[in-house]
ROBA-818857 format. One record per residue (C-alpha): z, y, x; residue number from 1; residue in one letter. Coordinates in pm, whole numbers. Layout:
BEGIN
{c3: Z c2: Y c1: X pos: NUM code: A}
...
END
This chain:
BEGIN
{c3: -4465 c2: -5659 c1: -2986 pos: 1 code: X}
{c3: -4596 c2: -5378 c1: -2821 pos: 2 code: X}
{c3: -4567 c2: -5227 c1: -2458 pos: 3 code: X}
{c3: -4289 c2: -4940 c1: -2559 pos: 4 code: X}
{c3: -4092 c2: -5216 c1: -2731 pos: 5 code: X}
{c3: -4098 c2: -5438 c1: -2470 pos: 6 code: X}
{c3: -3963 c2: -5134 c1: -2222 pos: 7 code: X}
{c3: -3690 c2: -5100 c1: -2424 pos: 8 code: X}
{c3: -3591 c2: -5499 c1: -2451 pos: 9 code: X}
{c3: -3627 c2: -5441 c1: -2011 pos: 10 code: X}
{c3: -3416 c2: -5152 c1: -2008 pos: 11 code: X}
{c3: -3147 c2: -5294 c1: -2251 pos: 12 code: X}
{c3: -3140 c2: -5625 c1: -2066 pos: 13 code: X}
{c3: -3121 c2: -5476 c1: -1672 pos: 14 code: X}
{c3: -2838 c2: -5213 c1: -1829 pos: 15 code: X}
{c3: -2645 c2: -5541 c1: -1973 pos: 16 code: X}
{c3: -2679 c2: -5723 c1: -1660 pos: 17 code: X}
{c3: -2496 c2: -5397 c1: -1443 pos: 18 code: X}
{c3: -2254 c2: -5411 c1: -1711 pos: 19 code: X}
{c3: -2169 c2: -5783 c1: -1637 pos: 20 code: X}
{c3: -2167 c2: -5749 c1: -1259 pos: 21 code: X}
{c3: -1972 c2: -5412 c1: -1265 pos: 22 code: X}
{c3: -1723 c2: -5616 c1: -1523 pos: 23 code: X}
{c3: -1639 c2: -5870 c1: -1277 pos: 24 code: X}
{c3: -1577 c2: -5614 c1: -1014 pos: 25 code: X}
{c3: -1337 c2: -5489 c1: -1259 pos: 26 code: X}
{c3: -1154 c2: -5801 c1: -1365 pos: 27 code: X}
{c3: -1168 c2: -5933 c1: -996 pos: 28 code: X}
{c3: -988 c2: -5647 c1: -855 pos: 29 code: X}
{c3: -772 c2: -5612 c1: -1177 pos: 30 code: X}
{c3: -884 c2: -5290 c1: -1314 pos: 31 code: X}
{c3: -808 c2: -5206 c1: -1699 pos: 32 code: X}
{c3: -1087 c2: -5053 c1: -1803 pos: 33 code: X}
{c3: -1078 c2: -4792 c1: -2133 pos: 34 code: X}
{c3: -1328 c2: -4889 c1: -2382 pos: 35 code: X}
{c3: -1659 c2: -4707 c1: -2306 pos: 36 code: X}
{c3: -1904 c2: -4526 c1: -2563 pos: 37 code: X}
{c3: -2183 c2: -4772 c1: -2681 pos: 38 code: X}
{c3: -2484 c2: -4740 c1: -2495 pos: 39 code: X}
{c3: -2291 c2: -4561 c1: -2158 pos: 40 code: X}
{c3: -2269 c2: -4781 c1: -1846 pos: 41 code: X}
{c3: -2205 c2: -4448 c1: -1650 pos: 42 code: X}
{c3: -1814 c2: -4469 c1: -1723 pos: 43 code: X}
{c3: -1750 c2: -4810 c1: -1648 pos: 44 code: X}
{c3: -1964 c2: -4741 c1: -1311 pos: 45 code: X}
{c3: -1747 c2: -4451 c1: -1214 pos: 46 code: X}
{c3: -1387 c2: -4695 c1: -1311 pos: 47 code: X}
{c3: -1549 c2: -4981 c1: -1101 pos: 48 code: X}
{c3: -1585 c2: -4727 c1: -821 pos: 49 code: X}
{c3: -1216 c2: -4609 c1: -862 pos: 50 code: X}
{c3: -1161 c2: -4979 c1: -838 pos: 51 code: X}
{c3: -1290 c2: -5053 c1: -548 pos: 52 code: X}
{c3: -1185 c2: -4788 c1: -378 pos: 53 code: X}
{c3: -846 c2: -4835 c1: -473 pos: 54 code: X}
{c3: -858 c2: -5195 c1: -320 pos: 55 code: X}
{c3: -901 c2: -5019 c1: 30 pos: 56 code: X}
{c3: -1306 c2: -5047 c1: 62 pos: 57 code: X}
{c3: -1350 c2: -4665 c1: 34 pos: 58 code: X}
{c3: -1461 c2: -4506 c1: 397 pos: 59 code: X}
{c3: -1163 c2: -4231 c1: 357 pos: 60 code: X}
{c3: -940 c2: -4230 c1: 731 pos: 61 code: X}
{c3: -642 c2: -4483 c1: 724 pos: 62 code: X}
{c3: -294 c2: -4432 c1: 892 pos: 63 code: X}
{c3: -306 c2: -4552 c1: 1221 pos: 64 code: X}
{c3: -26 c2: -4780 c1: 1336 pos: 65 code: X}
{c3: 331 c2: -4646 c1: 1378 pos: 66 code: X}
{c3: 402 c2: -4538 c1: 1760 pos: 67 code: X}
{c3: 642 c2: -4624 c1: 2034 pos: 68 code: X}
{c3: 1006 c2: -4679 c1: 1950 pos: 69 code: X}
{c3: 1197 c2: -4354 c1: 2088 pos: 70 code: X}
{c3: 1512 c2: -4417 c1: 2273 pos: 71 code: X}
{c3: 1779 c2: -4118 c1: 2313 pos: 72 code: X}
{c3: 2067 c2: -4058 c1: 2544 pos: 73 code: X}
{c3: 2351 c2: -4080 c1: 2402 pos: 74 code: X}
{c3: 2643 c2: -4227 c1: 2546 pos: 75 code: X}
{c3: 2836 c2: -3880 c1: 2601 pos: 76 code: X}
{c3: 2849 c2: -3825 c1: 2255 pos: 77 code: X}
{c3: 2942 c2: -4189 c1: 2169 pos: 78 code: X}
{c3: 3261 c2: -4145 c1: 2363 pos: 79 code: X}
{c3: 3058 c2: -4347 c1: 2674 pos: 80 code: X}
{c3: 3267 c2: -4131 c1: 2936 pos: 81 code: X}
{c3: 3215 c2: -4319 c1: 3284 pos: 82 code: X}
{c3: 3096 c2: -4276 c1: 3661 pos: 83 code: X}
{c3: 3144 c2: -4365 c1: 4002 pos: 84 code: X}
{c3: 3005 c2: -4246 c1: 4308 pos: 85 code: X}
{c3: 2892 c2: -4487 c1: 4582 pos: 86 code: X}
{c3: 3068 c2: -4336 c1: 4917 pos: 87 code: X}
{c3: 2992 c2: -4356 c1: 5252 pos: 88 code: X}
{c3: 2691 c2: -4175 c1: 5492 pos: 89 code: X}
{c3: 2361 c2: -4184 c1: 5404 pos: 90 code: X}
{c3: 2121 c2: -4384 c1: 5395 pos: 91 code: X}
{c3: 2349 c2: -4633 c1: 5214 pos: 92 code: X}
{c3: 2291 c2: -5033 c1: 5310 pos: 93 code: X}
{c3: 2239 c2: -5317 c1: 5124 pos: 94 code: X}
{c3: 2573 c2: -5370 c1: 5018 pos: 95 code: X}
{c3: 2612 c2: -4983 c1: 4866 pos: 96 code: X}
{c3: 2286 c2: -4970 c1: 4705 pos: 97 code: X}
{c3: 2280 c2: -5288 c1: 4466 pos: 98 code: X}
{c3: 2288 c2: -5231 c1: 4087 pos: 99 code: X}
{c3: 2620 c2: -5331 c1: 3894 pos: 100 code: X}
{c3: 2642 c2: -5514 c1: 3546 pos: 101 code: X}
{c3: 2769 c2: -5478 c1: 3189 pos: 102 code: X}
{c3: 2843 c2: -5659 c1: 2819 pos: 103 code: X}
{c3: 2850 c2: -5618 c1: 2520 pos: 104 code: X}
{c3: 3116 c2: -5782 c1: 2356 pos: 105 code: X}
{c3: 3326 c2: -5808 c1: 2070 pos: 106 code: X}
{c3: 3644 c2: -5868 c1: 2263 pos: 107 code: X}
{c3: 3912 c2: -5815 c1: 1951 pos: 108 code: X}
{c3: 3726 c2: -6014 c1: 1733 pos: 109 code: X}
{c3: 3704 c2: -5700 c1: 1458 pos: 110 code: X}
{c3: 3317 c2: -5800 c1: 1406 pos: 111 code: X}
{c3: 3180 c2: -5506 c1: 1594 pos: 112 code: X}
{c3: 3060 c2: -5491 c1: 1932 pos: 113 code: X}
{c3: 3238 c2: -5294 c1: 2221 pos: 114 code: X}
{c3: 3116 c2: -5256 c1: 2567 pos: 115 code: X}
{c3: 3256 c2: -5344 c1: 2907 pos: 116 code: X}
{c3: 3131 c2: -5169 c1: 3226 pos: 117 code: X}
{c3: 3172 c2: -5295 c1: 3545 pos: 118 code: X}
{c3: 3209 c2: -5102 c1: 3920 pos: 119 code: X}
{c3: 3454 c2: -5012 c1: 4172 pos: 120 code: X}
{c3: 3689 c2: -5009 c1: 3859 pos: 121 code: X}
{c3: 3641 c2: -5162 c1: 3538 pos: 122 code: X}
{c3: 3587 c2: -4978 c1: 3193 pos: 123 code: X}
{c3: 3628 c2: -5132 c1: 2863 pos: 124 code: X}
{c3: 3478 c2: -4926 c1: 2529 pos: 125 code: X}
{c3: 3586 c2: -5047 c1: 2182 pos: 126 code: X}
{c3: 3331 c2: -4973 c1: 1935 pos: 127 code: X}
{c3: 3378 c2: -4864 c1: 1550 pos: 128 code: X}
{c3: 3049 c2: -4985 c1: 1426 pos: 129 code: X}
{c3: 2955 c2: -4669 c1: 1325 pos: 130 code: X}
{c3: 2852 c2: -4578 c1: 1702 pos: 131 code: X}
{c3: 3158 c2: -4441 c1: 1875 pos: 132 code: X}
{c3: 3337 c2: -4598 c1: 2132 pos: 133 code: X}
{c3: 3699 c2: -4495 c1: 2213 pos: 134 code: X}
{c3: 3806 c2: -4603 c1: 2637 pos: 135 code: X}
{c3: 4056 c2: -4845 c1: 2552 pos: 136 code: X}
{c3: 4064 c2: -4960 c1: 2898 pos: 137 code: X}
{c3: 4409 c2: -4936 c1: 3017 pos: 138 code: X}
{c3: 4543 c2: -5061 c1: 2673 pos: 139 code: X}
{c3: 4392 c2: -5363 c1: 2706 pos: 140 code: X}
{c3: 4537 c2: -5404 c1: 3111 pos: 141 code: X}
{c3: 4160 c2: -5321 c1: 3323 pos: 142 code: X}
{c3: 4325 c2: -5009 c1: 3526 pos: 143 code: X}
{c3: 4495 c2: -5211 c1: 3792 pos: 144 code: X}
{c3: 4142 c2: -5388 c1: 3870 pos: 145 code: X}
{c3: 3989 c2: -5206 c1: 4144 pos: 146 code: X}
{c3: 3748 c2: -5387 c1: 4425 pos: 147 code: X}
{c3: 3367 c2: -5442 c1: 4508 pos: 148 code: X}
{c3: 3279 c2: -5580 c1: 4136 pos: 149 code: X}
{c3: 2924 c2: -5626 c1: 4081 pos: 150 code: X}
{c3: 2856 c2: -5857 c1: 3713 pos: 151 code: X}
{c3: 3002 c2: -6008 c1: 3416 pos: 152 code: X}
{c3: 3022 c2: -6300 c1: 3198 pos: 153 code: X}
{c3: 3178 c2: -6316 c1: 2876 pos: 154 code: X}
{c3: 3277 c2: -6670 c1: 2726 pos: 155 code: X}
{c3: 3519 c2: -6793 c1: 2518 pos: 156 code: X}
{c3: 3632 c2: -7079 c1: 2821 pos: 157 code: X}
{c3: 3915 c2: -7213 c1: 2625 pos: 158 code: X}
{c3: 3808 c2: -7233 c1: 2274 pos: 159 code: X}
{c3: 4079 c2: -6987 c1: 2129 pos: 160 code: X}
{c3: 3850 c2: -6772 c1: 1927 pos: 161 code: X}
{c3: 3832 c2: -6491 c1: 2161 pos: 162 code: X}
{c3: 3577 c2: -6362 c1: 2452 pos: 163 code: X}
{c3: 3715 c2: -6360 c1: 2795 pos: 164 code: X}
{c3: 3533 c2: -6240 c1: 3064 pos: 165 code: X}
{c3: 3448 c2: -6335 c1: 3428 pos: 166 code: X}
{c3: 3379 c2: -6015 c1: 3707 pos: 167 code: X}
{c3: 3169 c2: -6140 c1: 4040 pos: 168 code: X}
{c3: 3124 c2: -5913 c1: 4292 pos: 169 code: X}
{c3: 3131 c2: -5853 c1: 4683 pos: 170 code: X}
{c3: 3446 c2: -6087 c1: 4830 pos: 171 code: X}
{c3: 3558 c2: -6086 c1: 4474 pos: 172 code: X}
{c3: 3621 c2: -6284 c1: 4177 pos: 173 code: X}
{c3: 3829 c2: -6253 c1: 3853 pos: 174 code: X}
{c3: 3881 c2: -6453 c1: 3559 pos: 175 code: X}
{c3: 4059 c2: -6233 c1: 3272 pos: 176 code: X}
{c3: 4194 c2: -6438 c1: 2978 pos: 177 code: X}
{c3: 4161 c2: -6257 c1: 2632 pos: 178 code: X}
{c3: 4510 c2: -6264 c1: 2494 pos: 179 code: X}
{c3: 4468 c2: -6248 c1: 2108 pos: 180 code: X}
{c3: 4198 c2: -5942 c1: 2135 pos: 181 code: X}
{c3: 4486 c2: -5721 c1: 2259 pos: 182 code: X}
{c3: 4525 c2: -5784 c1: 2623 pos: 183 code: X}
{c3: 4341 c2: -5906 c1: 2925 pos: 184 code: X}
{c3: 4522 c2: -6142 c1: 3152 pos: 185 code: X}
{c3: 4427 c2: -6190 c1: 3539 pos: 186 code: X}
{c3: 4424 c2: -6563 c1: 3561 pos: 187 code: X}
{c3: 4208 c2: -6642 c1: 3869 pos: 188 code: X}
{c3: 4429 c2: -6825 c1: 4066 pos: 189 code: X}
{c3: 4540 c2: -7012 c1: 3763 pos: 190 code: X}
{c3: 4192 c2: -7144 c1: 3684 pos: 191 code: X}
{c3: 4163 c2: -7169 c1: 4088 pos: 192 code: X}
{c3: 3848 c2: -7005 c1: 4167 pos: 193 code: X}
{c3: 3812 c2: -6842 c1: 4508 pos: 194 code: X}
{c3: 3637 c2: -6493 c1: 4597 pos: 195 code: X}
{c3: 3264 c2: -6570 c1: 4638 pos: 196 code: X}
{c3: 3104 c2: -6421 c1: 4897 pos: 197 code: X}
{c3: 2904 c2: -6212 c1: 4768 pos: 198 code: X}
{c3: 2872 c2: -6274 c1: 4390 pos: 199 code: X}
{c3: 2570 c2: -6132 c1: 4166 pos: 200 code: X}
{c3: 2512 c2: -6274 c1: 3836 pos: 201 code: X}
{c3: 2693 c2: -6487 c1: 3655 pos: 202 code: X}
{c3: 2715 c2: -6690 c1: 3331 pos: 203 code: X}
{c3: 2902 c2: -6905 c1: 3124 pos: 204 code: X}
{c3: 2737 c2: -7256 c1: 2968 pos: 205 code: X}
{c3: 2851 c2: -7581 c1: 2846 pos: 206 code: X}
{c3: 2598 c2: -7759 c1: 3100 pos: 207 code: X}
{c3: 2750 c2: -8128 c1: 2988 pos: 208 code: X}
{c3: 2820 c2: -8103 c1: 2649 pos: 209 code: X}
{c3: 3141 c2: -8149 c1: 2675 pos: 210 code: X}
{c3: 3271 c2: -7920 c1: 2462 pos: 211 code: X}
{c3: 3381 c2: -7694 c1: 2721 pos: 212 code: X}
{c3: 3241 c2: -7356 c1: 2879 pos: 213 code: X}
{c3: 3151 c2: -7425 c1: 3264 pos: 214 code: X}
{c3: 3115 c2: -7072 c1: 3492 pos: 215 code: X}
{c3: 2758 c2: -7021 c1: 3701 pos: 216 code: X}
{c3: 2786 c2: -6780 c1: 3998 pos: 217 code: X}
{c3: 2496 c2: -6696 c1: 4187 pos: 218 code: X}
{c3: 2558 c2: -6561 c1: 4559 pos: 219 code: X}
{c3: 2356 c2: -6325 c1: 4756 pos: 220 code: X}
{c3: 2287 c2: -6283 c1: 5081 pos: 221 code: X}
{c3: 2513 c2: -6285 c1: 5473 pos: 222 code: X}
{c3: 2617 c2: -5966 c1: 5511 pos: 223 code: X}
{c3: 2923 c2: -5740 c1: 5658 pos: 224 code: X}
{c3: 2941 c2: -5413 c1: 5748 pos: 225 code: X}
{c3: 3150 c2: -5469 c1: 6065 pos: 226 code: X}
{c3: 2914 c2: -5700 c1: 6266 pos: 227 code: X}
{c3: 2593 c2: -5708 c1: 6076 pos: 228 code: X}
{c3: 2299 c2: -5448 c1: 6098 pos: 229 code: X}
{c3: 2285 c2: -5220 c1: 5852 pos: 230 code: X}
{c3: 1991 c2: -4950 c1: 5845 pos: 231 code: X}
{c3: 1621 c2: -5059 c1: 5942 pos: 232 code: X}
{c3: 1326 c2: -4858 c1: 5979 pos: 233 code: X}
{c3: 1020 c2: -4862 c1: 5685 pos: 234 code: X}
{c3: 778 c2: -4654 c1: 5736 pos: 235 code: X}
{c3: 880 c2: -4445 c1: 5980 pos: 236 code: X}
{c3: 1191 c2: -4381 c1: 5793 pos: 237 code: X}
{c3: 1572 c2: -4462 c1: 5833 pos: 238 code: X}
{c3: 1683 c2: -4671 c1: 5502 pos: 239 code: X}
{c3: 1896 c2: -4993 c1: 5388 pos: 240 code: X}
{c3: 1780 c2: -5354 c1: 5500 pos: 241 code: X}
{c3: 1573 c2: -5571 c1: 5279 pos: 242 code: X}
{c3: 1749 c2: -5859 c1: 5211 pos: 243 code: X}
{c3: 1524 c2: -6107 c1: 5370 pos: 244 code: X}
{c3: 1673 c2: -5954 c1: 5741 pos: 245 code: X}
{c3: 2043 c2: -6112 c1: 5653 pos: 246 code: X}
{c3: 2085 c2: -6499 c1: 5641 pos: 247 code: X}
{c3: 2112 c2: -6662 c1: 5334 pos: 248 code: X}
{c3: 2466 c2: -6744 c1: 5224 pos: 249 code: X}
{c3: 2461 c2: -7126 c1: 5189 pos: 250 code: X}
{c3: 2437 c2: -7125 c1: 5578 pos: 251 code: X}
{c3: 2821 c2: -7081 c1: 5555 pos: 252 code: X}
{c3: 2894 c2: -7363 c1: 5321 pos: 253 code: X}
{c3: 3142 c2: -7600 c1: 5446 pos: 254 code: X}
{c3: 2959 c2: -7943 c1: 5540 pos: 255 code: X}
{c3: 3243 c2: -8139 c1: 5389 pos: 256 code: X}
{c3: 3194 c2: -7985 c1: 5066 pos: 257 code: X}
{c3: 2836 c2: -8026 c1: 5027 pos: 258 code: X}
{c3: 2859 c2: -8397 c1: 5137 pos: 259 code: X}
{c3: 3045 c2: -8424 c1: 4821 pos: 260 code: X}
{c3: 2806 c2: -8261 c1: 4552 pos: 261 code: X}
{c3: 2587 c2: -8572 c1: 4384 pos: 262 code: X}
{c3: 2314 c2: -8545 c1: 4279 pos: 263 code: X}
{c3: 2384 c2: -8495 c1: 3915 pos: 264 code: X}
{c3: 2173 c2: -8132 c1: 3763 pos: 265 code: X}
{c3: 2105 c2: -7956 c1: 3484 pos: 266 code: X}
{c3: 1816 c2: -7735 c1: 3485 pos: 267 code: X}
{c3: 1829 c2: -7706 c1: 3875 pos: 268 code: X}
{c3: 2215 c2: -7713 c1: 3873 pos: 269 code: X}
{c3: 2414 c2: -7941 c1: 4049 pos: 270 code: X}
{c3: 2759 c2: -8015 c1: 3973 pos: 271 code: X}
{c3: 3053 c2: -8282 c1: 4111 pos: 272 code: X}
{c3: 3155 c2: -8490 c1: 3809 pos: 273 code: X}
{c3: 3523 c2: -8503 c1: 3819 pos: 274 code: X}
{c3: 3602 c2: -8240 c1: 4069 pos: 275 code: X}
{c3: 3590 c2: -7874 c1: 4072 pos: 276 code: X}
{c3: 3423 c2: -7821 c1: 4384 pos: 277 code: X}
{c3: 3119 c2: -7615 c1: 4393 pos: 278 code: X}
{c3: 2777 c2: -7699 c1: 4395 pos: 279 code: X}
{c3: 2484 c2: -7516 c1: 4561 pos: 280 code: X}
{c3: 2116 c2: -7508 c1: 4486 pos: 281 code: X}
{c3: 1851 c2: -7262 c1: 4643 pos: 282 code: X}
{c3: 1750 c2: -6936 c1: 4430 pos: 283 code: X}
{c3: 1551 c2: -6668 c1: 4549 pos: 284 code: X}
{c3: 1821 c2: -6452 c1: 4627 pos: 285 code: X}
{c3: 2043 c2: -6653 c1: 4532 pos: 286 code: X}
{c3: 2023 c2: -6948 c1: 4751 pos: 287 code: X}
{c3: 2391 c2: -7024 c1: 4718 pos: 288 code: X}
{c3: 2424 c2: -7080 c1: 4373 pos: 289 code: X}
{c3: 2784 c2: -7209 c1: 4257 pos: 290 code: X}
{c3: 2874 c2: -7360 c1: 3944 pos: 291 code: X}
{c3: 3297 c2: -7403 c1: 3849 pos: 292 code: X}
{c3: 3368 c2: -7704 c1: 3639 pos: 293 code: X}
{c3: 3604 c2: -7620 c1: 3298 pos: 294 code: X}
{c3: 3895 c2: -7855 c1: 3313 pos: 295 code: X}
END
């Protein structure tokens, strides 16, 4: 054999070996390749390329990831038509400046969610599910409510199939009892719970398993108007207290009451088995913490 022919075995064997290498690419990134002309390695080259490339491996810029969710205002247009002012001289106190709650809720049981806002008066929004709400709130008996309402809970308390709701607030407390998703009844003193003092949040759990939703009111801070001070100085300038300048609220617990809380708790909640009296335990902010026992 001489040296030309044994340049040509060489070439023939290194141009089958890129063939095999370049077919495996193509099989293992499941390229069909056309058949190629005898003898021409160039065009299964350029396919395996186009193969590779395609896989993602190619140095072209990517996407970067989408961006912040983008929130719009539009409760005017959803038929959200509601305000209050906070009265009174300024600078406002403690008592004037603390935020207020809401819910969503479906409280009519038609599988879409309404909204209930809470302040000085109440405000209850049934929703479409198509994004409009229509102010259904003296239909469903809210107007009359008026007083220093602060949160909400929403719990079905007597099993009947239908969300009724709890308001805490400043001196204030009200249980409304959903009548058949058409009316709200007042039924406080039926259920026999007493203003709080100064009511924040609030929330309804079955906390013994019983079967049966218990209410969880957490209390602020001492504080009146009348007697208590009400502006302090930061800074150099004239504002609202802080709350840690007013007493906490558990210093006006009645002794005989807490003699008869046990020592019985879920997740830092004590309750009186048996009884409906109220239990405390000490929150940051909320050091008098009250929980109602469901009947």
């Amino acid at each position: 054999m001489n040296r030309n022919a044994a340049r040509k075995i060489e070439k023939q064997i290194s141009h089958f070996k890129a063939l095999f290498v370049l077919t495996l690419v193509a099989i293992a990134y499941g390229c069909e390749l056309a058949p190629t002309p005898e003898g021409n390695p160039s065009l299964l080259w350029a396919a395996s390329l186009r193969t590779v490339r395609s896989a993602g491996y190619s140095h072209e810029a990517r996407p970067g990831p989408p961006g912040p969710p983008v929130f719009r205002e539009i409760a005017h247009t959803a038929g959200l038509n509601y305000r209050w002012v906070i009265r009174g001289k300024r600078p406002l106190n403690i008592l004037q400046t603390i935020g207020n709650g809401c819910a969503f809720l479906d409280y009519n049981a038609d599988g879409n969610l309404d909204i209930l806002l809470v302040g000085p008066s109440l405000a209850m929004f049934e929703g479409d599910g198509r994004g409009h709400f229509t102010d259904v709130t003296r239909a469903v008996g809210l107007d009359k409510l008026h007083g220093g309402f602060l949160g909400c809970a929403v719990g079905d308390y007597d099993n009947d199939g239908f969300d009724d709701v709890y308001i805490s607030g400043y001196r204030a407390a009200v249980l409304l009892h959903n009548d058949a998703g058409k009316h709200f009844s007042d039924v406080t003193g039926q259920a026999g719970l007493k203003p709080q003092p100064w009511g924040t949040s609030c929330g309804f759990a079955d906390l013994d398993g019983d079967g049966y939703l218990d209410l969880y009111v957490a209390n602020y801070v001492q504080f009146d108007p009348r007697t208590d001070l009400t502006l302090c100085t930061f800074k150099g300038i004239l504002t609202g207290c802080g709350p840690i300048g007013y007493g906490r609220e558990l210093a006006r617990s009645s002794p005989s009451t807490a003699a008869r809380v046990t020592a019985r708790a879920y997740s830092g909640v004590c309750s009186s088995p048996g009884t409906t009296e109220v239990s405390r335990v000490r929150m940051t902010l909320a050091p008098d913490s009250r929980l109602m026992k469901s009947r």
